[in-house]
N, C-alpha and C positions, 0 to 999 in steps of 0.2 A: 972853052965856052962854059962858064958858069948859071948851072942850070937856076931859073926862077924860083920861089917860094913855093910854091904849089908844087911844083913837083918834084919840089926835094924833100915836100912831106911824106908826099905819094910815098918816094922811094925808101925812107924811113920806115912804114910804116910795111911795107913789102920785109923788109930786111929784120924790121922784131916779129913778124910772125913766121919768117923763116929759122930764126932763133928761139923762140918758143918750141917748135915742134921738133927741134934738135933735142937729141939726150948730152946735155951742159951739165956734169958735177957741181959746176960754181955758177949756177943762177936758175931761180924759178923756169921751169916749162912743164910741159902736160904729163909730163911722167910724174913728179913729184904730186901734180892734183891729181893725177887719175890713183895713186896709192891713197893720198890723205884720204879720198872719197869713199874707199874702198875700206879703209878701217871704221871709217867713220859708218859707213854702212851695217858691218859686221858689230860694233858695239849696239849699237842700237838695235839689232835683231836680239842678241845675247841677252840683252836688258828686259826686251820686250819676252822672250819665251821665258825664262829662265822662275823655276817653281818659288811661292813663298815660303822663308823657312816656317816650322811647327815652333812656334813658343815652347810648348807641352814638351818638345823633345828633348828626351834627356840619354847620357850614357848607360846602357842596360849593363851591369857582367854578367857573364852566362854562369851560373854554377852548380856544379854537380848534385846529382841526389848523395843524400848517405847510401851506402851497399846493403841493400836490404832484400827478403828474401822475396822473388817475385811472384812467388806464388801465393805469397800472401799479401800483395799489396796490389791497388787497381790502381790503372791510370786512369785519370776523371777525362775527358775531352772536352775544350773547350770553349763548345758550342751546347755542351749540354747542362741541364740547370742540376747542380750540387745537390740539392732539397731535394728527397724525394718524400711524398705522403705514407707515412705506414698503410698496411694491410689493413682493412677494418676485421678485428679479431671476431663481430658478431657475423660474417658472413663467411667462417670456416665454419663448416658441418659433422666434421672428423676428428676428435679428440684423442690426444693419447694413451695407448692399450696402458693406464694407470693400475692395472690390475696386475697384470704383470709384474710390472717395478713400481711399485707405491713409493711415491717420494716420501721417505721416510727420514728427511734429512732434517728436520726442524722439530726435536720433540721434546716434549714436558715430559718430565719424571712426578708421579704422584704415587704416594704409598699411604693405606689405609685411609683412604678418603679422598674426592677430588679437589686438588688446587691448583691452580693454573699459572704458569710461570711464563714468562715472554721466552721464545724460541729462540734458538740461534739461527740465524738465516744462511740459505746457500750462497754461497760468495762467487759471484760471476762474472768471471775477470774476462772479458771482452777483447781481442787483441786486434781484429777487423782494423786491420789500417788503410788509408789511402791517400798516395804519392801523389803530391797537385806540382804543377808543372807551373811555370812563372803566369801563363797567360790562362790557365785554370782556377790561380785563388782567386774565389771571392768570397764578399761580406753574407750572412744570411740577413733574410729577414723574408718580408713578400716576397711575389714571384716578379715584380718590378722594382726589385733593389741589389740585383746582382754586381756587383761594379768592383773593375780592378779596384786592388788596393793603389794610393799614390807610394811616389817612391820603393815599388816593391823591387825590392832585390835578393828576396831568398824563397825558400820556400818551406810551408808548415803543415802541420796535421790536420785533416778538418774531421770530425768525426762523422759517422756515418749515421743518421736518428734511428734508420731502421732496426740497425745494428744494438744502440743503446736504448732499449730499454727493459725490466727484468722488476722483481720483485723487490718490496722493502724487508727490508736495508739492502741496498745494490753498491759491492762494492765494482769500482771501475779501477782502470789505468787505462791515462793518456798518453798519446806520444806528442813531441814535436820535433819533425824531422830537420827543422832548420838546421844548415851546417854552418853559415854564416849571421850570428849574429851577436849583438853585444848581452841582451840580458832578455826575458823574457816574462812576464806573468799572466796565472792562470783565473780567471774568475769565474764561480761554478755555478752562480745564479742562487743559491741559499743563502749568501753573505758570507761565503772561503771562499779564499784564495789561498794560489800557493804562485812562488815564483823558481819552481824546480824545473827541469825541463821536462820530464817524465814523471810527472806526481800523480799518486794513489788518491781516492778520496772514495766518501762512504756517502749515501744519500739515502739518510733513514728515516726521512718521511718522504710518504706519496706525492707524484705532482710531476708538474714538467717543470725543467728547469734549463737555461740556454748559459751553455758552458760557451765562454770568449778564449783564446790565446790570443794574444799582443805582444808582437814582436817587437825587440827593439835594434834596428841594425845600428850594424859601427858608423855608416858613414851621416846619423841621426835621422834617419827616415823609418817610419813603422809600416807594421802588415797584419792583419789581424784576420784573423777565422774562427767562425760560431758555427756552435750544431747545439744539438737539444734531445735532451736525455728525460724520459718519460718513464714514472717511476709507481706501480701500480700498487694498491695497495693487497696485505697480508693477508690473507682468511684467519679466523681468531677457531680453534676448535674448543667445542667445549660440548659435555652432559652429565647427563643426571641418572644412576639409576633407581628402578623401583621394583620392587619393595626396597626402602632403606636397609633395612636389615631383612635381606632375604633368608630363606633356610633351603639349603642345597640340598637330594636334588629336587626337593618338594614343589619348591614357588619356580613357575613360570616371569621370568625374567624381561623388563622393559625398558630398555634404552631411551632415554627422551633425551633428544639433538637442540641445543642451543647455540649452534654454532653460526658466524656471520660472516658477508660477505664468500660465502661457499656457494658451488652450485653441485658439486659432486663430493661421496661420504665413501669412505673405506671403511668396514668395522672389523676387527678381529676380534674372537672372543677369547682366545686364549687355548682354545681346545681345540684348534684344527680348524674351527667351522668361520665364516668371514659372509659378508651381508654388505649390498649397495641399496639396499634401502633408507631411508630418511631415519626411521625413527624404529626400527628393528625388534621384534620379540626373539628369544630365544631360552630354549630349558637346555641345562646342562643333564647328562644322565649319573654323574656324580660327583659327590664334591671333593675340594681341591683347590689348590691356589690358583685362581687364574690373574690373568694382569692382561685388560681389556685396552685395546688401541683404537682409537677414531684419528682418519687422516679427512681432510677438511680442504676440497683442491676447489677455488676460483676459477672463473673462465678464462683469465691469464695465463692459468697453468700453477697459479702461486699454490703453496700446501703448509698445512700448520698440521702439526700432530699432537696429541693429547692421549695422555698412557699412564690409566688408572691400575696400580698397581695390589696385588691380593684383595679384587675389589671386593669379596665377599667377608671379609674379616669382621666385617662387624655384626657380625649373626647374633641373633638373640640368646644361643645356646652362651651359657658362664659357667664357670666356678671361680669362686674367690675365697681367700681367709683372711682372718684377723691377726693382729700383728701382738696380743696380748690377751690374758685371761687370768682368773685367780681362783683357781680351784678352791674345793668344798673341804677345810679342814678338819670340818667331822668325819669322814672316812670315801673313802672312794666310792663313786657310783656306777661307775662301771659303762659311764662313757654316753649313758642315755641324757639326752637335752629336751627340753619343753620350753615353752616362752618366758612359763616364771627363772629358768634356769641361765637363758640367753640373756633375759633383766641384770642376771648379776654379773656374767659373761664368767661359767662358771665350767665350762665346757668347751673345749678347740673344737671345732668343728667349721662346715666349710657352707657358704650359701651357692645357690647352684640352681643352673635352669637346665635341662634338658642334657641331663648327662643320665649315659648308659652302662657305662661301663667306670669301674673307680679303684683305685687302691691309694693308700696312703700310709708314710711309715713316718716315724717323727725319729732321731735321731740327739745325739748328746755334742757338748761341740767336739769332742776327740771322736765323733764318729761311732758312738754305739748305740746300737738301736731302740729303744725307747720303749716303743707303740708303733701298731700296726692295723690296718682294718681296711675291708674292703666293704663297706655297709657305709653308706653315705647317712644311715640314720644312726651310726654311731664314733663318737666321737673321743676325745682322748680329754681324759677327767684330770689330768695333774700327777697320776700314780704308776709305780711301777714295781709289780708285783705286792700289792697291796701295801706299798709305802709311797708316803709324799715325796716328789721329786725337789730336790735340790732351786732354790729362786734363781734365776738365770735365763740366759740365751739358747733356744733348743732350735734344730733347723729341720723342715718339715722337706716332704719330695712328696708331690701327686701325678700321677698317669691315670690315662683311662681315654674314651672317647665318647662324644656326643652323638647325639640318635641317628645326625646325616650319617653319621660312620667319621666325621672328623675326628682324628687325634689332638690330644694336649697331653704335655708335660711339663708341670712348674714344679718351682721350687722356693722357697725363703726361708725368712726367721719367727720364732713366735718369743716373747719373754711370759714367762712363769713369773705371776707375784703373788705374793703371801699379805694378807690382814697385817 
């Protein structure tokens, strides 16, 4: 019996859902949708969780520091700001024992009479280094401009401000510790540069100045790091003494201080005795060559020295001669001078302030002795043992001392002329 339409649909439709729910290799059923559904699930979550990449991200290499000695180099951390504010120098109340050890390292040489020469300056080579780590360099400037460098991939010197700064002329050395990179240069803030890796430089006028390093790496990406070097200026020393011409150990002695940008004075007088006063009196108890020093120290610590040397030589105490005369060829006079005598210049003799003691011999040029006298009122007339000398070259020698008790001895030539 051949069943009806209907329910030979019936039975078809009995017979594909019994085949559906069979696991069939060779035709669609629920196995194959329940996996597609199941992948299809799992990409859509993957899609849905899964992070945005960073633009920004780039491959870092990690690279070493140079071997450097740890105890002299700090690691910066970085969270903490590079910049730090110097110490305000006017709120240090303790000054250095300067008396002690007088920086004597900057000093003018002056001989008979003050002149003042530009010092050599102490040279203060600074070696205070510190090691930045990849994610420690940054740029200076404000306190809201610290920011990595882009493309950093090495790493450099940053100097330290507190560190750098010292008197004019300061000289420095910088480091740059980079170990990778292609080339590098230095700009010092005065208009030099250098593109050395470790270059020297000198900063001889006052001032701040914001020294850059700029790196250049191989793979053409830069890094750069600023500090600022603060450069104070010099103390100038300088005085005056008074009397000009003092007379030792008579005149009470006055120092008058002209010296600028100083707040502290060292004085030495040359005899033991030494004064922190400004502008100093002092009496020597006798004379002598002395060679006075003034050290001239800034509230920096800066120090200029000024070092007048045999500052008393120009005492009013002389003696001098003449370097020619023409004796009296009517007969010898026997050495006496008067003004009408000096008119003709008729008589060697010597002008003279304040000498106490004297002799004098006059000599031939083969050395034989002439004249001789120890009387400053008498003088040598041209003759030698009641005959004319010879027209010529004669060579004088004087000794003796002035009233302070200073010694002198000179010596020259005089020429003998005839009518």
């Amino acid at each position: 019996m051949i069943p009806d339409a209907a329910v030979k649909s019936m039975l078809m439709r009995r017979v594909a859902r019994t085949e559906f729910m069979r696991f069939n290799p060779a035709r669609l059923n629920i196995f194959y949708l329940s996996g597609i559904l199941i992948a299809g699930l799992t990409v859509a979550v993957l899609l849905f969780t899964a992070p945005e990449p960073s633009q920004d991200l780039k491959p870092v290499t990690q690279v070493n520091p140079v071997n450097v000695d740890s105890s002299r180099y700090i690691d910066i951390p970085a969270v903490q700001p590079l910049i730090k504010k110097p110490e305000s120098r006017t709120e240090i109340s303790e000054k250095p024992d300067l008396k002690k050890n007088p920086p004597f390292n900057n000093e003018s040489s002056v001989s008979s009479g003050i002149k003042k020469s530009n010092a050599d300056s102490t040279l203060i080579p600074v070696e205070i280094n510190r090691s930045l780590s990849k994610n420690s360099m940054v740029s200076y400037g404000n306190s809201g401009n610290h920011k990595l460098q882009p493309g950093l991939k090495s790493e450099a010197f940053l100097i330290d401000p507190e560190t750098y700064d010292g008197c004019a002329p300061l000289k420095l050395r910088f480091h740059n510790l980079s170990n990778s990179f292609d080339s590098c240069r230095w700009t010092f803030g005065d208009g030099g540069y250098s593109i050395e890796k470790n270059p020297q430089w000198i900063f001889d006028i006052e001032g701040e100045y914001k020294v850059v390093l700029k790196v250049f790496l191989k793979d053409g990406s830069t890094s750069s790091s600023v500090a600022k070097v603060t450069v104070h200026p010099r103390p100038q020393a300088h005085f005056e003494i008074s009397p000009f011409k003092a007379i030792l150990p008579n005149d009470e002695i006055r120092f008058m201080n002209y010296s600028t940008n100083a707040i502290q004075f060292i004085w030495d007088f040359g005899d033991g005795s030494n004064s922190e006063f400004f502008e100093p009196n002092h009496r020597y108890t006798k004379f002598s060559n002395y060679d006075v020093r003034l050290v001239a120290i800034s509230d920096w610590g800066c120090s200029d020295t000024l070092v007048v040397y045999n500052a008393f030589s120009g005492s009013e105490f002389f003696i001098d001669f003449p370097n020619a005369f023409i004796p009296n060829e009517q007969g010898p006079t026997g050495g006496y001078f008067s003004s009408k005598s000096d008119e003709a210049a008729q008589v060697f003799h010597p002008s003279f302030s304040g000498v106490s003691e004297y002799h004098l011999k006059i000599f031939s040029k083969l050395g034989i002795p002439i004249f001789e006298s120890s009387d400053l009122n008498l003088g040598w007339d041209g003759y030698n043992k009641g005959q004319l000398c010879e027209a010529g070259v004669y060579i004088w020698k004087v000794r003796g001392k002035y009233r302070n008790g200073e010694p002198f001895i000179k010596m020259g030539d005089v020429t003998l002329l005839k009518n």
